[in-house]
GUPABA-597644 format. One record per residue (C-alpha): x, y, z; residue in three letters. Coordinates in steps of 0.1 Angstrom, whole numbers, padded with zeros to 4 digits, always signed. Layout:
N
X;Y;Z;Ala
...
***
This chain:
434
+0065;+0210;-0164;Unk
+0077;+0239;-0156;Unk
+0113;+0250;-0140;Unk
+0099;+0261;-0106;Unk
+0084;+0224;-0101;Unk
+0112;+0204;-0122;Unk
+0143;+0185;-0108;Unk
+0174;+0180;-0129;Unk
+0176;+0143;-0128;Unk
+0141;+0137;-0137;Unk
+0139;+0164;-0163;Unk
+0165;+0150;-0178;Unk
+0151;+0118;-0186;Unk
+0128;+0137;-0207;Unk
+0148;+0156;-0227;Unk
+0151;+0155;-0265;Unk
+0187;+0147;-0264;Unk
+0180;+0112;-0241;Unk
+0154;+0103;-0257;Unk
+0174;+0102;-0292;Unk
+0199;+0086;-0274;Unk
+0176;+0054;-0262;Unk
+0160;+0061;-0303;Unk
+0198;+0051;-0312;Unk
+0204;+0022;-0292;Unk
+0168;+0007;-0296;Unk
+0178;+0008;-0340;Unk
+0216;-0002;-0330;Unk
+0209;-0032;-0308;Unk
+0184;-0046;-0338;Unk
+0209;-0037;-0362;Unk
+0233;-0064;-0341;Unk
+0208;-0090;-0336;Unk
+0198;-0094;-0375;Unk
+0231;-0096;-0380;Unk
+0232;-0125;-0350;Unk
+0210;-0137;-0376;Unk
+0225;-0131;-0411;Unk
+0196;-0109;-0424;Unk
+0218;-0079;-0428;Unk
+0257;-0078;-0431;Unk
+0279;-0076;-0397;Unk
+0298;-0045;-0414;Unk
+0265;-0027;-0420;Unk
+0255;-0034;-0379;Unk
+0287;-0027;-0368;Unk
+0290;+0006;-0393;Unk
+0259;+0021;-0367;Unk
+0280;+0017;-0340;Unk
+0304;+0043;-0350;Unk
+0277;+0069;-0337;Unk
+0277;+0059;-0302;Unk
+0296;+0088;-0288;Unk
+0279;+0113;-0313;Unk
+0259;+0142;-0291;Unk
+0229;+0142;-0315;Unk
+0217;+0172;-0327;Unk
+0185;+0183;-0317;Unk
+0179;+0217;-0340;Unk
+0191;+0197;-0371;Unk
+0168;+0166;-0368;Unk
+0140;+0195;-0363;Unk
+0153;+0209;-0392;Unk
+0143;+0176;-0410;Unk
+0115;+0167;-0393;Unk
+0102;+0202;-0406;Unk
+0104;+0187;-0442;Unk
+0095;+0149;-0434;Unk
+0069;+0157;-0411;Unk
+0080;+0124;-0393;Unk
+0100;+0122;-0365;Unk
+0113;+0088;-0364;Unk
+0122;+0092;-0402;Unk
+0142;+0128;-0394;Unk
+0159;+0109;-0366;Unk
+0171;+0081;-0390;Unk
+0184;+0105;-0418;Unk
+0203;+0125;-0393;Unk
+0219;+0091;-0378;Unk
+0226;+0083;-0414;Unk
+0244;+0119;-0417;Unk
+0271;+0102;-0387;Unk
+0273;+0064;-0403;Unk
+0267;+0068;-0440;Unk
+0245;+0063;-0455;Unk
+0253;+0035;-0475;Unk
+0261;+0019;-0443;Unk
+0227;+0028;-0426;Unk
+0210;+0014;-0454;Unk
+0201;-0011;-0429;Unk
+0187;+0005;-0400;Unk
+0152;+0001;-0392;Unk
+0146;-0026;-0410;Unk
+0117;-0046;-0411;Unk
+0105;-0021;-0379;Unk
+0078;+0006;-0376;Unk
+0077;+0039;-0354;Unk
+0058;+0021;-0327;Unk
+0086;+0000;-0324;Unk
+0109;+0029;-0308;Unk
+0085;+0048;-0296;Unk
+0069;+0028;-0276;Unk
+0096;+0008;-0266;Unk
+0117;+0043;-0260;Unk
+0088;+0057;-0239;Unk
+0085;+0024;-0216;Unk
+0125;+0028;-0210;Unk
+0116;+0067;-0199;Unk
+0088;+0057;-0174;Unk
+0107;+0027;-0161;Unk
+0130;+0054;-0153;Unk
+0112;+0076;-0138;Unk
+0093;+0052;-0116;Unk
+0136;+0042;-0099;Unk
+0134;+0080;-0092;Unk
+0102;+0079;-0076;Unk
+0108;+0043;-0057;Unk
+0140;+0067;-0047;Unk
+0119;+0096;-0034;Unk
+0093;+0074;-0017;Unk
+0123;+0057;+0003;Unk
+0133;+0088;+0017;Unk
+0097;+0101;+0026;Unk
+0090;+0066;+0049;Unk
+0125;+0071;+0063;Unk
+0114;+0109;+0072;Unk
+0078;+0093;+0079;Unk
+0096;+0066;+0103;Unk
+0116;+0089;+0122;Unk
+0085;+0113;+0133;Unk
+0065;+0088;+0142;Unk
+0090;+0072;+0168;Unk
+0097;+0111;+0178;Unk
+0062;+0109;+0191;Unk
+0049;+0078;+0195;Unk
+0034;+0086;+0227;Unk
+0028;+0123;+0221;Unk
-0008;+0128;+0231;Unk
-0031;+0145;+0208;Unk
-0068;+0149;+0200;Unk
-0083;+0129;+0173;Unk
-0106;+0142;+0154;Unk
-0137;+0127;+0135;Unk
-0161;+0150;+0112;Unk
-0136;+0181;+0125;Unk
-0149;+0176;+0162;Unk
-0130;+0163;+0190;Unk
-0133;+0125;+0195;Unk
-0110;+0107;+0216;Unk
-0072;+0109;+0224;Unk
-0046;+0092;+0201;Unk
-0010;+0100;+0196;Unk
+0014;+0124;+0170;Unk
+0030;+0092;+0165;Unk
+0003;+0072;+0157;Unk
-0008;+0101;+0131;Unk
+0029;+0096;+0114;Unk
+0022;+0057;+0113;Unk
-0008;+0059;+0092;Unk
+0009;+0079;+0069;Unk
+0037;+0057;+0068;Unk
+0017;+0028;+0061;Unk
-0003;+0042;+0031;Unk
+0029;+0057;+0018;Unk
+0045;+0017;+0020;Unk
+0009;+0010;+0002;Unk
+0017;+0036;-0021;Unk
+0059;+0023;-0023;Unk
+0046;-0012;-0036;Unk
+0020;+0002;-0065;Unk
+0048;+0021;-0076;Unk
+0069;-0009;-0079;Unk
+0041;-0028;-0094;Unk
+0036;+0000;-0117;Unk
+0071;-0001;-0125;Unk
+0071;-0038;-0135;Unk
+0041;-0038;-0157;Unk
+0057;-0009;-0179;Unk
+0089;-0025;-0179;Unk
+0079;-0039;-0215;Unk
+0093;-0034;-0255;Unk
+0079;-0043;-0289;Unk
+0101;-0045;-0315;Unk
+0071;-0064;-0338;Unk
+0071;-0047;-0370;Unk
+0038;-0031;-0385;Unk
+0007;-0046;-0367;Unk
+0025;-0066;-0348;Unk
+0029;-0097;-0365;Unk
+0067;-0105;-0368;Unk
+0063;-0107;-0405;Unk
+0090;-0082;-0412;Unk
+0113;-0091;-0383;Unk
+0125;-0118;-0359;Unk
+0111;-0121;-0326;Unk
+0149;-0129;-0319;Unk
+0157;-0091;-0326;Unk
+0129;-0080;-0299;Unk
+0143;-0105;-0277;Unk
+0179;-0088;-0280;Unk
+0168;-0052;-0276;Unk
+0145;-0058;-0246;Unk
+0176;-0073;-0227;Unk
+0199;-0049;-0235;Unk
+0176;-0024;-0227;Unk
+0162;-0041;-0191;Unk
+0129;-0051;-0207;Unk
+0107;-0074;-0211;Unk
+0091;-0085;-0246;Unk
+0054;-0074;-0248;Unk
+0038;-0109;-0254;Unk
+0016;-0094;-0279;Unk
+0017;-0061;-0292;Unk
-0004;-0050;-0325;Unk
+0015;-0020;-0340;Unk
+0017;-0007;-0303;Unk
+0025;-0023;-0269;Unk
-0011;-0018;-0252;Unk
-0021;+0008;-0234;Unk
-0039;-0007;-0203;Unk
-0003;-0005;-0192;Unk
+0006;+0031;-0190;Unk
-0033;+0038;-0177;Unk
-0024;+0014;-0145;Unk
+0011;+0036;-0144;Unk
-0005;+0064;-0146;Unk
-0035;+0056;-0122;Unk
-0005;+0043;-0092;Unk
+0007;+0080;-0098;Unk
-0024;+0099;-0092;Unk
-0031;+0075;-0063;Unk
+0002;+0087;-0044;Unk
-0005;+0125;-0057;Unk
-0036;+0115;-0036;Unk
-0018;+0104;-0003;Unk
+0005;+0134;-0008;Unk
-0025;+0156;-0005;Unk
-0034;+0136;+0019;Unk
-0008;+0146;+0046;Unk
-0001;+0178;+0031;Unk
-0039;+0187;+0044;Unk
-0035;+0171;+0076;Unk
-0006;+0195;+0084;Unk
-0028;+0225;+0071;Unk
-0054;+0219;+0097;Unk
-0026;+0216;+0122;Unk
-0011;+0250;+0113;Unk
-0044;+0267;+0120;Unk
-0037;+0298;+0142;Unk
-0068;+0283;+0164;Unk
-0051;+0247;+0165;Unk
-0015;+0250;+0163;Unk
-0004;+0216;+0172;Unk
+0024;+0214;+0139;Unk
+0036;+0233;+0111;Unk
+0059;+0235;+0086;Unk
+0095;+0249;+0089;Unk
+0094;+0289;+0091;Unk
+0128;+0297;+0079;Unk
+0148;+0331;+0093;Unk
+0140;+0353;+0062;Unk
+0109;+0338;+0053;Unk
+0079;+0360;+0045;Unk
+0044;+0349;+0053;Unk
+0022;+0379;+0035;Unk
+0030;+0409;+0015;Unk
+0004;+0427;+0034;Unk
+0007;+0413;+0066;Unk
+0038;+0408;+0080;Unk
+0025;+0380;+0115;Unk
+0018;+0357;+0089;Unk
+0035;+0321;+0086;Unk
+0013;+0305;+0058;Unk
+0012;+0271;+0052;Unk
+0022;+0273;+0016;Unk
+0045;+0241;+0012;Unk
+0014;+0218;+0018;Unk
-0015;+0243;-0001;Unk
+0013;+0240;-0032;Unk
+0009;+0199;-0026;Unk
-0024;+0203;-0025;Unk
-0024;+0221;-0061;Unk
+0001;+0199;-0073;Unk
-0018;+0163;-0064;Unk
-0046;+0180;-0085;Unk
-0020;+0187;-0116;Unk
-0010;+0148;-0112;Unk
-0046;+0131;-0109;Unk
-0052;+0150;-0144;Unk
-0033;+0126;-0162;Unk
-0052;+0099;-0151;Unk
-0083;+0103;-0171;Unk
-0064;+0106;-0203;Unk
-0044;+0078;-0195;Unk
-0078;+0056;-0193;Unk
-0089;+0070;-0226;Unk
-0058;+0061;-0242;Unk
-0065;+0023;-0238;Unk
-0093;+0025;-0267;Unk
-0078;+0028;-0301;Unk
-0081;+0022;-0335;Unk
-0078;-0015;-0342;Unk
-0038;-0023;-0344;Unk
-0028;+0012;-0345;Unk
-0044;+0054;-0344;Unk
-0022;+0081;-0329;Unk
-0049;+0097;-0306;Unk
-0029;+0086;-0275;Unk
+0010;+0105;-0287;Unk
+0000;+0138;-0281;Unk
-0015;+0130;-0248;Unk
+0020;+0109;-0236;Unk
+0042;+0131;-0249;Unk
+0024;+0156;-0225;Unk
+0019;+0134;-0193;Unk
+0046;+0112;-0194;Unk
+0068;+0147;-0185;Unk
+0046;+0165;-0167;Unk
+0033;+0143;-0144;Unk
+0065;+0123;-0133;Unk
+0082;+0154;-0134;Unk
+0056;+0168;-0104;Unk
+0055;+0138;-0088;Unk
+0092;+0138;-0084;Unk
+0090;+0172;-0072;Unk
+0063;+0168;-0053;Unk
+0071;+0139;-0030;Unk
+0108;+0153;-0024;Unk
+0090;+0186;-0012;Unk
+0069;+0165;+0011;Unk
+0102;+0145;+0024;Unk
+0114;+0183;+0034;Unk
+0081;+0195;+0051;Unk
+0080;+0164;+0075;Unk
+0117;+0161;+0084;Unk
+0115;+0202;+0092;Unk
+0082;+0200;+0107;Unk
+0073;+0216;+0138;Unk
+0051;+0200;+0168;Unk
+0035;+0214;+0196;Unk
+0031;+0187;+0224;Unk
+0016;+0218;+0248;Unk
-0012;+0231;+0226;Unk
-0020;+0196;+0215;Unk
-0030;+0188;+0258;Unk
-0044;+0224;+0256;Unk
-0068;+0217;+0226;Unk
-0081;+0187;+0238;Unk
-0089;+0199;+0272;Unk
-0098;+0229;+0254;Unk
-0136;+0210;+0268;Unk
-0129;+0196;+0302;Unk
-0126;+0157;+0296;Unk
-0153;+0157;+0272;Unk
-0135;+0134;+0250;Unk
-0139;+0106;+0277;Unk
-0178;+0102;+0273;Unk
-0174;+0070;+0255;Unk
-0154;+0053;+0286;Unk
-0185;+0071;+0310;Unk
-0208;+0050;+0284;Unk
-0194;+0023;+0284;Unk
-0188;+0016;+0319;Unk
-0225;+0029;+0326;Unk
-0238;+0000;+0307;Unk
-0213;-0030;+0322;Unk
-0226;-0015;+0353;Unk
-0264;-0026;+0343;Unk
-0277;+0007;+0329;Unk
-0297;+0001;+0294;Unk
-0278;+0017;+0266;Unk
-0304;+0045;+0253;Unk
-0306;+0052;+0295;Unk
-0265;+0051;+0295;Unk
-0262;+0076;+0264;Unk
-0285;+0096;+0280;Unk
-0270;+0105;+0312;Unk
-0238;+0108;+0294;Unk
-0250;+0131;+0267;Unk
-0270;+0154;+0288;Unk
-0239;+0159;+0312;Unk
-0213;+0163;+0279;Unk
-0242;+0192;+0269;Unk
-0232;+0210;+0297;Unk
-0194;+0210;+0291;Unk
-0203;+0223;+0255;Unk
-0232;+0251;+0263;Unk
-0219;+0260;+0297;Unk
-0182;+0255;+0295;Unk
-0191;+0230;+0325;Unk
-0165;+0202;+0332;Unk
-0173;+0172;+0323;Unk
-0159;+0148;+0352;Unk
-0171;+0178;+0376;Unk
-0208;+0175;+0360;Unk
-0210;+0135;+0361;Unk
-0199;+0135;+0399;Unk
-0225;+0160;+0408;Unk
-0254;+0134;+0388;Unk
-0272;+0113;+0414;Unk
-0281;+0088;+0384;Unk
-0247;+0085;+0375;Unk
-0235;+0078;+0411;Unk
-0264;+0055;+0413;Unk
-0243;+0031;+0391;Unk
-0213;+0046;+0392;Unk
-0187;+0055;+0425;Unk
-0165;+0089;+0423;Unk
-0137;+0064;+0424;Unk
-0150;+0046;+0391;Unk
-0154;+0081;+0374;Unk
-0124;+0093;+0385;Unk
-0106;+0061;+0369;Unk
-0125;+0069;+0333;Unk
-0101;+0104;+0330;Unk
-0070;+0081;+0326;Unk
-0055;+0095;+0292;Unk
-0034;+0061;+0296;Unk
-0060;+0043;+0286;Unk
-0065;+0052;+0250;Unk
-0024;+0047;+0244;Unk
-0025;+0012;+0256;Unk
-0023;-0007;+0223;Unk
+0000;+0021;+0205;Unk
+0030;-0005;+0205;Unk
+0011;-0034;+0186;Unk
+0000;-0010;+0161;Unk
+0036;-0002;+0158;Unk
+0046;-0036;+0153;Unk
+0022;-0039;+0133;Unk
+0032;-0008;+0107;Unk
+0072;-0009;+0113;Unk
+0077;-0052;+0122;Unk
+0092;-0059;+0153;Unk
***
């Protein structure tokens, strides 16, 4: 991914220089467990060892690789250029490529996914704390784009919180069901190697061994990984277009932080854009991309084919990579965010008490009106608010029908905005716990 969407800590997990480093220690700690189990001489397993502070070096293992045309095999000669190589003689033995890069490639995502678990923390703190701000902060809601009825700002922050909790326990699920290693051998049948030695390096390593593995741990794995990602990427865009919409010169109830500096348009210098949330937006897209690939990646070649590598070496970066970036920029758009409690009141009585019809139909029909005649009289009165700029309670008070069922006090009683917030507390107990 590139720079302007990367963060250190995650970049660096996909760098050449760590991933040789988790190459070395998958070959060193099988190296120590056949010797656990005499197959090859302690001296030789303790000989590999002698690298463990060496700062491998990336041009000269390309340098190799240019020649071998093999990765894994470059990476083993230029380890055997630090040990000796009468004393790597050893190394890799009885294992196949699959065995590190697989196993190194789990170790990377399991890694990743702590970042993200880290980054998703801090988002439902941020989500938390705006949502108690203005728990009872009234605002329209909206169905289809059109007015509704009223609910809260809090209540808004809530649902986000809860699908972003959804999201916070797929990500740990994801997590667990990567957290696997093969050390197998070719096709996965042990023939070459002790299960013992797969045992060893998945501890050492904070894995699990892959109960069966062919030449490659299976790939229905990294598509569920992949699929929890673009889920969240999903319910990132999600909030990041909710706050759009909000920052709408003709809505204006929130937006994102306008900093002293800041420039909105190089033509037009009013502007505060809402480009935080539209780069979400294009970012969500970037991550859901590696979804599909992920799928196709399950269907290969009986034990082993190599059509999935050059599709993981690309989304296995790029797309945890954005993610990280991606839910941290998030974090920092909600924590800075700016509401506006006035125009939210404004909007919604932006047509007088209109958003109270359902209350007007409801208590029409408990007070013996049918419910096509109910509708009806409420409709044709709500018409007027919308074609005339009428008010609504104004309209219904003036309706002999409605009257007929209906006292001015009853009406009067159906434009309490109380009403609708009445149950906003169990639904936070319900989100947050007690």
């Amino acid at each position: 991914m590139i720079p302007r969407y990367s963060r250190p800590d995650m970049v660096a997990i996909w760098s050449p220089e760590t991933k040789f480093r988790i190459w070395y220690e998958i070959e060193a700690h099988a190296c120590d467990a056949m010797a656990d189990l005499g197959v090859i001489p302690r001296a030789n397993a303790d000989a590999v060892w002698k690298a463990k502070d060496v700062q491998f070096d990336v041009a000269r293992i390309d340098e190799i690789e240019a020649v071998t045309k093999h990765d894994v095999i470059a990476f083993l000669t230029h380890l055997a250029e630090h040990v000796g190589s009468d004393e790597a003689r050893f190394v890799h033995q009885g294992m196949t490529s699959s065995d590190v890069l697989d196993t190194c490639f789990n170790v990377q995502l399991v890694r990743a996914a702590d970042i993200l678990i880290a980054d998703m923390e801090l988002l439902l703190a941020a989500l938390k704390r705006r949502a108690m701000e203005h728990k009872d902060t009234l605002r329209v809601g909206r169905s289809h784009g059109i007015h509704a009825e009223p609910t809260t700002m809090g209540l808004t922050f809530a649902r986000f919180y809860a699908e972003m909790d959804r999201n916070m326990r797929r990500l740990k699920t994801a997590r667990e069901e990567i957290s696997t290693g093969a050390i197998s051998g070719a096709v996965g049948t042990f023939a070459n190697i002790d299960p013992a030695v797969e045992a060893h390096v998945c501890e050492k390593l904070g894995l699990t061994p892959e109960p069966i593995s062919t030449q490659v741990i299976p790939r229905d794995r990294h598509a569920a990984f992949f699929a929890a990602l673009g889920v969240v990427a999903s319910s990132i865009e999600n909030v990041a277009t909710e706050v759009r919409h909000m920052q709408r010169t003709e809505v204006l109830e929130g937006a994102e932080f306008f900093s002293a500096g800041q420039k909105g348009s190089s033509a037009m210098p009013h502007k505060k854009n809402p480009v935080l949330t539209e780069n979400l937006t294009g970012l969500a897209r970037t991550i859901r991309m590696a979804v599909i690939p992920a799928m196709e990646n399950v269907t290969l070649w009986h034990e082993r084919d190599i059509s999935h590598s050059s599709v993981e070496r690309a989304i296995g970066p790029d797309t945890t990579i954005t993610l990280d970036f991606a839910l941290h920029r998030l974090t920092g758009v909600i924590d800075k965010m700016l509401i506006y409690p006035d125009n939210m009141l404004a909007n919604m009585n932006k047509f007088s008490g209109l958003v109270m019809s359902q209350r007007v139909l409801l208590a029409l029909t408990q007070a013996g009106v049918s419910r096509e005649d109910s509708y009806k009289l409420v409709q044709r009165n709500a018409m007027k608010v919308w074609e005339h700029g009428a008010d609504f309670k104004t309209e219904l008070l003036g309706d002999d029908e409605v009257l007929a069922a209906l006292s001015p006090a009853e009406i009067e009683e159906k434009f309490d905005l109380g009403y609708h917030t009445k149950h906003v507390d169990t639904i936070f107990a319900r989100v947050f716990g007690d």
